[in-house]
C-alpha positions as CSV (number, residue, x, y, z in Angstrom):
1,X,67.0,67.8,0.2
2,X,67.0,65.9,3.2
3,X,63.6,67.0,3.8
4,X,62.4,65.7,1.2
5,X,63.9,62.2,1.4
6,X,62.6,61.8,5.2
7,X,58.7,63.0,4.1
8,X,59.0,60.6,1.3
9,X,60.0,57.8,3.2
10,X,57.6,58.6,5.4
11,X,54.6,58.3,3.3
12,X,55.8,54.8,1.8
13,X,55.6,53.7,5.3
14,X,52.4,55.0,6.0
15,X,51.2,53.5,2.9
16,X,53.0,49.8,3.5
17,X,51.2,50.0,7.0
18,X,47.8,50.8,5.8
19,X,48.0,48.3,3.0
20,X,49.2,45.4,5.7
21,X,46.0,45.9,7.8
22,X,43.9,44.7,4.6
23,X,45.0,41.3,5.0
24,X,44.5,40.9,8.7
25,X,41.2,42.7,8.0
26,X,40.3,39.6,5.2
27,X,41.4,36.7,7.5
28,X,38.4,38.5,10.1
29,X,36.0,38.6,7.9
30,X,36.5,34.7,7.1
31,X,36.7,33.6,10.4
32,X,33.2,36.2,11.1
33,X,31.9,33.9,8.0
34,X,32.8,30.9,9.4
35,X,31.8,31.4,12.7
36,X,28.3,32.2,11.1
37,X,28.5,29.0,9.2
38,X,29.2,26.7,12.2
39,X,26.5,29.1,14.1
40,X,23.9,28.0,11.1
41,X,24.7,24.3,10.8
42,X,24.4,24.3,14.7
43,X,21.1,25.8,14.4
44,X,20.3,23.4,12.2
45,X,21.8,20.0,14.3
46,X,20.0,21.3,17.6
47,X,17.0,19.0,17.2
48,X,18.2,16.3,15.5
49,X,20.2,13.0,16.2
50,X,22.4,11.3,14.8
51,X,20.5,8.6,12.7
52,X,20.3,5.0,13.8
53,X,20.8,2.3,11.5
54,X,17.3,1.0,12.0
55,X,14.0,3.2,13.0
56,X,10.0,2.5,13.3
57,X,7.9,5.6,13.2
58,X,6.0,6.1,15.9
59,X,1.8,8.1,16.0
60,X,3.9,11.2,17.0
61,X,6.1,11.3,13.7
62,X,3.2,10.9,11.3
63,X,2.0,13.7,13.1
64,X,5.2,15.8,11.3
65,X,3.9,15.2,8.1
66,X,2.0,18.1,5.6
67,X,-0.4,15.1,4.7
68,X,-3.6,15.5,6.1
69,X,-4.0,12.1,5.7
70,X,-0.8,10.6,6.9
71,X,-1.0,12.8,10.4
72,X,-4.4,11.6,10.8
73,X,-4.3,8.0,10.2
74,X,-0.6,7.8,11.1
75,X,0.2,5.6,7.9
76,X,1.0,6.1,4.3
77,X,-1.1,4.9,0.8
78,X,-0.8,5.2,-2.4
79,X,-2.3,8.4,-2.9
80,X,0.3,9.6,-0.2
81,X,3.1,7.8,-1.0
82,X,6.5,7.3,2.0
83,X,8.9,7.8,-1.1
84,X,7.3,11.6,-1.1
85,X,6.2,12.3,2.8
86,X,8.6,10.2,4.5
87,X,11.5,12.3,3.9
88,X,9.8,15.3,5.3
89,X,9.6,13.7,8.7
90,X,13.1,12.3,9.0
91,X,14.8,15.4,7.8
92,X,12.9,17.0,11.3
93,X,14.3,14.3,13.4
94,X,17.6,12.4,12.0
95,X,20.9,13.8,10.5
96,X,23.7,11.8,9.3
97,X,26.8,11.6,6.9
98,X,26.7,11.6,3.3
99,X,25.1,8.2,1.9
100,X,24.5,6.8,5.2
101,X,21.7,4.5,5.7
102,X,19.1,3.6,7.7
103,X,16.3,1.3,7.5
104,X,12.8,2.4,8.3
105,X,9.9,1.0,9.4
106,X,6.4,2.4,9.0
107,X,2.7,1.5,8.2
108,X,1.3,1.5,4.8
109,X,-2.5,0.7,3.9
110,X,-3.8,-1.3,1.0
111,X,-6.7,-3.5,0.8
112,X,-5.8,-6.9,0.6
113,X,-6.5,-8.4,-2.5
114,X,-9.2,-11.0,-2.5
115,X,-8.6,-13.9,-5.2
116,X,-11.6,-15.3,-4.8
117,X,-10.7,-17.6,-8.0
118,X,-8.5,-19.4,-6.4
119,X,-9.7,-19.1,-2.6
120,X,-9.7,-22.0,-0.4
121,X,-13.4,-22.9,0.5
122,X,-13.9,-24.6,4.1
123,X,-15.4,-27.6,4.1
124,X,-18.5,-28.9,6.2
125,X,-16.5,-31.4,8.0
126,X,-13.7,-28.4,8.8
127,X,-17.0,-26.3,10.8
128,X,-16.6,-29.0,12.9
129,X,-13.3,-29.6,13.2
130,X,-13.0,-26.2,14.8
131,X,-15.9,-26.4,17.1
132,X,-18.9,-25.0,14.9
133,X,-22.4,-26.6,15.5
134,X,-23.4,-25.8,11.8
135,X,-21.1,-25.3,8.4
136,X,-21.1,-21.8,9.2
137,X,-19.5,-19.1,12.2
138,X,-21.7,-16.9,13.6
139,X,-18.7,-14.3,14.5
140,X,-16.3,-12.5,11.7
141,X,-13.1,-12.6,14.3
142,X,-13.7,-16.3,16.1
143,X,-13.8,-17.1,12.6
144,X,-10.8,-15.8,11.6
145,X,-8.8,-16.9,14.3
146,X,-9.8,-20.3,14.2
147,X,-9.3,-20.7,10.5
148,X,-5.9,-19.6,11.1
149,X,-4.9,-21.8,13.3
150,X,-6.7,-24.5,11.1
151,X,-4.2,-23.2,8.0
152,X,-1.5,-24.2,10.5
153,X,-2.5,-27.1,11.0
154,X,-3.5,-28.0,7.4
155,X,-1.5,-25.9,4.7
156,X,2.0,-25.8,3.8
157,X,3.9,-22.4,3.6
158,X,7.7,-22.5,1.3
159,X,8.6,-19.1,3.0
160,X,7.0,-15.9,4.5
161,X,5.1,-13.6,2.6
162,X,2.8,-16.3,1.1
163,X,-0.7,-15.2,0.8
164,X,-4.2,-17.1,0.4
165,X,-7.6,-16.2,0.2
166,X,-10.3,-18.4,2.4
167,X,-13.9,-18.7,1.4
168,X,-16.1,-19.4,4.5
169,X,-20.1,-18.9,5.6
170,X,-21.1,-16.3,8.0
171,X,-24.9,-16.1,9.8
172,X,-26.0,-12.9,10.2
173,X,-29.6,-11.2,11.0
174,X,-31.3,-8.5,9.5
175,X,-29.2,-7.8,6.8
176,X,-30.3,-5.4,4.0
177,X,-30.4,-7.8,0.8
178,X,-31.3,-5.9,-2.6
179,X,-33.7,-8.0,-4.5
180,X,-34.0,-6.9,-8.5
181,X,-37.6,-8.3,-9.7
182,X,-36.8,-8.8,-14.1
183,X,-40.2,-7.8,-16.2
184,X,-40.5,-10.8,-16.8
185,X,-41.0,-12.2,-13.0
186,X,-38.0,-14.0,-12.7
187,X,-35.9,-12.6,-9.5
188,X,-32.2,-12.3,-8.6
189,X,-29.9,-10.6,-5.5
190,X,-28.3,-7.8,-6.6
191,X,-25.2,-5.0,-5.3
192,X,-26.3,-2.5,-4.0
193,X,-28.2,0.3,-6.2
194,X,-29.1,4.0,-5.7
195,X,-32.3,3.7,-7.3
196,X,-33.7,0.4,-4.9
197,X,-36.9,0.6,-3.4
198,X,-37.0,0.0,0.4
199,X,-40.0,-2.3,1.0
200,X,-42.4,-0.6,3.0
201,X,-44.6,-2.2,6.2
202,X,-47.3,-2.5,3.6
203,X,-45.4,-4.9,1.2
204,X,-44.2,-7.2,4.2
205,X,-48.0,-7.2,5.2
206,X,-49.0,-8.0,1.7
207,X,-46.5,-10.9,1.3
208,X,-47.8,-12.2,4.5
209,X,-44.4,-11.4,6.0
210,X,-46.1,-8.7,8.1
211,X,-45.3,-9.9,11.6
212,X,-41.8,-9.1,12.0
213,X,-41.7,-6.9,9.1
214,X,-38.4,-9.2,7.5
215,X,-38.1,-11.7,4.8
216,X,-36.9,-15.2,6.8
217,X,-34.5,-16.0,4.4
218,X,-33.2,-14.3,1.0
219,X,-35.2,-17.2,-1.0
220,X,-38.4,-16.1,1.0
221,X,-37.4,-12.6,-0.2
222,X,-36.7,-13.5,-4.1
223,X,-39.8,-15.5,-4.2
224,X,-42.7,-13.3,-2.0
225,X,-41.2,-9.9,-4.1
226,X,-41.2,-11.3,-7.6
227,X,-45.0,-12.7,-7.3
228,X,-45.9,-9.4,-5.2
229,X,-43.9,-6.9,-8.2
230,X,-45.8,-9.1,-11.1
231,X,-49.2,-8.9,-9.8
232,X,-48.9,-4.9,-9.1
233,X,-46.8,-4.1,-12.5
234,X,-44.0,-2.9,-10.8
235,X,-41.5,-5.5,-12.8
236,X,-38.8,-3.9,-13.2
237,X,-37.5,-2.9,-9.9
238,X,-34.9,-3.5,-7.2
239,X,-36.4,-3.6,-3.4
240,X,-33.8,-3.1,-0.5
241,X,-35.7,-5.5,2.0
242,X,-34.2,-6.7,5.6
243,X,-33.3,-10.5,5.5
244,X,-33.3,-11.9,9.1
245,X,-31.6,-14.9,8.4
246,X,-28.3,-15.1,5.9
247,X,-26.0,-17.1,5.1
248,X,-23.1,-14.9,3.3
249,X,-19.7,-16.2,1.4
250,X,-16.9,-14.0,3.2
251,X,-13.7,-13.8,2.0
252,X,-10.3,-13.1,4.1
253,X,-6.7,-13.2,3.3
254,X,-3.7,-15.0,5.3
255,X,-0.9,-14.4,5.4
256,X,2.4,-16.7,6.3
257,X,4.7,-15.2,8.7
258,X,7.1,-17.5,8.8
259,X,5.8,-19.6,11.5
260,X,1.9,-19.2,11.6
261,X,-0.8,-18.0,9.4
262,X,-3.0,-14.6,10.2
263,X,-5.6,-12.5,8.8
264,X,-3.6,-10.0,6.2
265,X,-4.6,-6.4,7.5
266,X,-5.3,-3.7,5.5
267,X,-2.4,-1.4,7.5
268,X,0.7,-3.7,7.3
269,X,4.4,-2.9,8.8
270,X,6.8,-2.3,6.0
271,X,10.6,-1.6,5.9
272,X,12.9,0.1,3.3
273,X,16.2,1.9,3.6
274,X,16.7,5.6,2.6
275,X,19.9,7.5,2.7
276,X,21.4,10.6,3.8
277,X,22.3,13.5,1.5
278,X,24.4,15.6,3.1
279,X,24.7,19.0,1.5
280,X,28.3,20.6,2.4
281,X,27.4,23.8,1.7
282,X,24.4,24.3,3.0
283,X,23.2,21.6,5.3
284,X,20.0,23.1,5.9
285,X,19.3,21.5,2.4
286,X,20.4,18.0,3.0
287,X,17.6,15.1,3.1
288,X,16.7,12.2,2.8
289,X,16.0,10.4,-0.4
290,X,13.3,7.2,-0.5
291,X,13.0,5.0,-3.2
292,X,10.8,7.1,-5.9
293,X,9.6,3.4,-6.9
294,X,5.8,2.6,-6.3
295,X,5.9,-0.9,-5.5
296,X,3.6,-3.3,-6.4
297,X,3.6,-7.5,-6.3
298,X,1.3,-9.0,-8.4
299,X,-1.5,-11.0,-8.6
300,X,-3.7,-13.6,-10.5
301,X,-5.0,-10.8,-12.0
302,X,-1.7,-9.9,-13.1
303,X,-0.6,-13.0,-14.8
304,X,-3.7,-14.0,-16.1
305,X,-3.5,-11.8,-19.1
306,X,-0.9,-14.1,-20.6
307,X,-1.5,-17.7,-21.3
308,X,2.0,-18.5,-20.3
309,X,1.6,-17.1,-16.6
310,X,-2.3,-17.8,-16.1
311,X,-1.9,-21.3,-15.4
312,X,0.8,-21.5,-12.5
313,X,0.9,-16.9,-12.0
314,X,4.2,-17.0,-12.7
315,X,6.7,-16.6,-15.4
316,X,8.6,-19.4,-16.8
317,X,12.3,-18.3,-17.2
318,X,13.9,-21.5,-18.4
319,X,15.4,-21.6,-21.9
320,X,12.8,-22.3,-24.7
321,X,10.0,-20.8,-22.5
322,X,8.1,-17.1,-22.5
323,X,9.5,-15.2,-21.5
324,X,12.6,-17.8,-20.8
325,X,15.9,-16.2,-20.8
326,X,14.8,-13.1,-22.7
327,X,15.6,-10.3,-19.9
328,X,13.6,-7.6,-22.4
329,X,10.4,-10.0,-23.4
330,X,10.2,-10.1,-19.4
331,X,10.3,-6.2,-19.3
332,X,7.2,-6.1,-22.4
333,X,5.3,-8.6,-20.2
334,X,5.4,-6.7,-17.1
335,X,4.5,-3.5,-18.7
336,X,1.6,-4.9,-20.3
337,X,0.7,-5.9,-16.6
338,X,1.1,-2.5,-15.0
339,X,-0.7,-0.4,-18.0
340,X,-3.2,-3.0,-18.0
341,X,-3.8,-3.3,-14.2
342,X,-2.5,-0.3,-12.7
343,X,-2.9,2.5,-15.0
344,X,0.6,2.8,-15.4
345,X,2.2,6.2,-15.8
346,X,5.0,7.3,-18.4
347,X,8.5,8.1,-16.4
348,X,7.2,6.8,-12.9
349,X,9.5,3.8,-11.6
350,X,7.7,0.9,-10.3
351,X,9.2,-1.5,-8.2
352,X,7.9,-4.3,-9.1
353,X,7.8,-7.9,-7.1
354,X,7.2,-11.0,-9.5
355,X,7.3,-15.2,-8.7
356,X,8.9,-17.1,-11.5
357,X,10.0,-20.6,-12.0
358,X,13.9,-21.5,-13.4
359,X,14.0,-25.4,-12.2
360,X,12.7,-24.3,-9.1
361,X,10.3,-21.3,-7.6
362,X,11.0,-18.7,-6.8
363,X,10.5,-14.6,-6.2
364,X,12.3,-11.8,-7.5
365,X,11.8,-8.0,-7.8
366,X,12.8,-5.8,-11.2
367,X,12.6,-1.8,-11.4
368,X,11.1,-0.6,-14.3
369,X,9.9,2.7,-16.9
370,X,7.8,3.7,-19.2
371,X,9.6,6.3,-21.5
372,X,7.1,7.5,-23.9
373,X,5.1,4.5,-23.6
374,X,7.8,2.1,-24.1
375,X,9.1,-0.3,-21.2
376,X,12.5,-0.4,-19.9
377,X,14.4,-1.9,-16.9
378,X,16.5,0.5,-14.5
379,X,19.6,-0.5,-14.3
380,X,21.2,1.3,-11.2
């Protein structure tokens, strides 16, 4: 009996000290998890920094982009949008904590827009206030450095960002002008066409312009071709014919920087803040998010859709005006804008940068939608 009671208490211990390794055995596999984690998320830390709260890409980062275009240009458009390639690039170089910040810098290209409507035309008495001989440069770049400096002299800026178009005369040689002779003889300068004629050595010999095988000037050109098209029957055509001497309207922007005017390039600087997503779980999946916004400021174009912004391209928000006070009828007039202008695209966000006038002028930027074709702001 005593047996028994000794081989019984026996195998409860044996079982009590099996069972109590289990526990020990579970607190070694977390820590072997953990340790893995921490190995992973260092891993993942080795090559990155903390992020600053203010960055500027630099030729190497673009590089880091899948974009064929943005490594290779080492800027963004809108066919390759930042708020879609820039976060690729950061998450290789920056981590951070959850929602923090920081304010990037990079280059984006758009084509300044020209509104030639409105430009301001140089007069002939400004040629020579900057040094010209003539009412006309003979160099694209003197030109626009002088003009700038004459638009600091001359025009009034409110605050930076302002924009203008200037209208000025440029002399250049032998310049292919496209000359379209009508059937019935009359003449005109035309774009450029696929289907233009290049006038050969034997038309410049038989409209005496044989010499130096060029038209003088483009009304040599519209006059010798329309009289030499009508007397063969070639009316109608276009020539492509080499104009030594031209005189032709260029067109630049300026833009104010807060102290002096310059040309507007077509790659300009600019700066918008992302944030940090830190995944806790898996950091390997934490990013950052831009601003899915495209952003657009408009132009004459823009408000001249609406009598009540053509006149002064802006939108009148006082009481008793359009849109006036009416937050929504502000919303409908933008998004006649965009769909009008910009081929505006149902659930897209646009960002969008408008001037208005409440007592006093001023500029101011709204988010908005279109949600099965209807407008809508985005409130965040």
């Amino acid at each position: 009996m005593e047996m028994k009671k000794l081989l019984f208490i026996a195998t409860v211990a044996i079982a009590v000290i099996f069972n109590a390794c289990n526990p020990m055995e579970d607190i070694n596999n977390e820590i072997d998890r953990n340790i893995q984690a921490n190995d992973k998320d260092r891993l993942f830390l080795l090559d990155k920094t903390i992020a600053p709260e203010a960055y500027t890409l630099t030729d190497e980062d673009y590089e880091l982009s899948s974009n064929e275009d943005v490594a290779n240009y080492k800027n963004f458009s809108q066919y390759a949008l930042p708020s879609e390639y820039l976060p690729e690039i950061l998450n290789q170089k920056f981590s951070g904590d959850d929602a923090q910040a920081m304010m990037v810098t990079y280059d984006y290209y758009e084509r300044p827009y020209q509104d030639r409507e409105n430009a301001r035309e140089i007069e002939e008495d400004e040629y020579a206030e900057m040094g010209q001989s003539y009412a006309n440069f003979e160099d694209e770049d003197e030109a626009e450095a002088l003009i700038a400096k004459l638009l600091d002299r001359k025009v009034y800026a409110e605050e930076a960002g302002t924009e203008i178009t200037v209208k000025y005369i440029l002399l250049s040689t032998y310049d292919t002008r496209f000359i379209k002779v009508n059937e019935d003889g009359t003449s005109e300068e035309v774009d450029e066409t696929d289907d233009a004629v290049e006038v050969t050595d034997e038309i410049y010999e038989a409209t005496g312009n044989g010499k130096y095988k060029n038209f003088f000037r483009i009304d040599n050109a519209l006059e010798d071709l329309a009289k030499y098209a009508t007397e063969n029957g070639t009316a109608p055509i276009v020539y492509a014919a080499t104009v030594y001497q031209n005189f032709n309207d260029e067109y630049a922007v300026f833009l104010y920087g807060g102290m002096n005017w310059a040309v507007k390039e077509s790659v300009m600087p600019r700066s918008e803040e992302l944030s940090y997503k830190l995944d806790k779980d898996d950091i390997s999946q934490s990013t950052w998010k831009a601003d899915p916004a495209i952003k657009i400021t408009l132009n004459a174009d823009d408000y001249a859709l609406f009598d009540e912004t053509s006149r002064y391209l802006n939108f009148d928000l006082r009481s008793g005006q359009t849109p006036g006070t009416d937050r929504n009828k502000l919303v409908e007039m933008i998004g006649t804008m965009l769909d009008t202008n910009y081929d505006a695209v149902d659930d897209q966000q646009y960002l969008v940068t408008y001037a208005y006038y409440d007592g006093s002028s001023g500029t101011d930027m709204i988010r908005v939608v279109k949600t099965g074709g209807v407008w809508s702001e985005v409130v965040e």
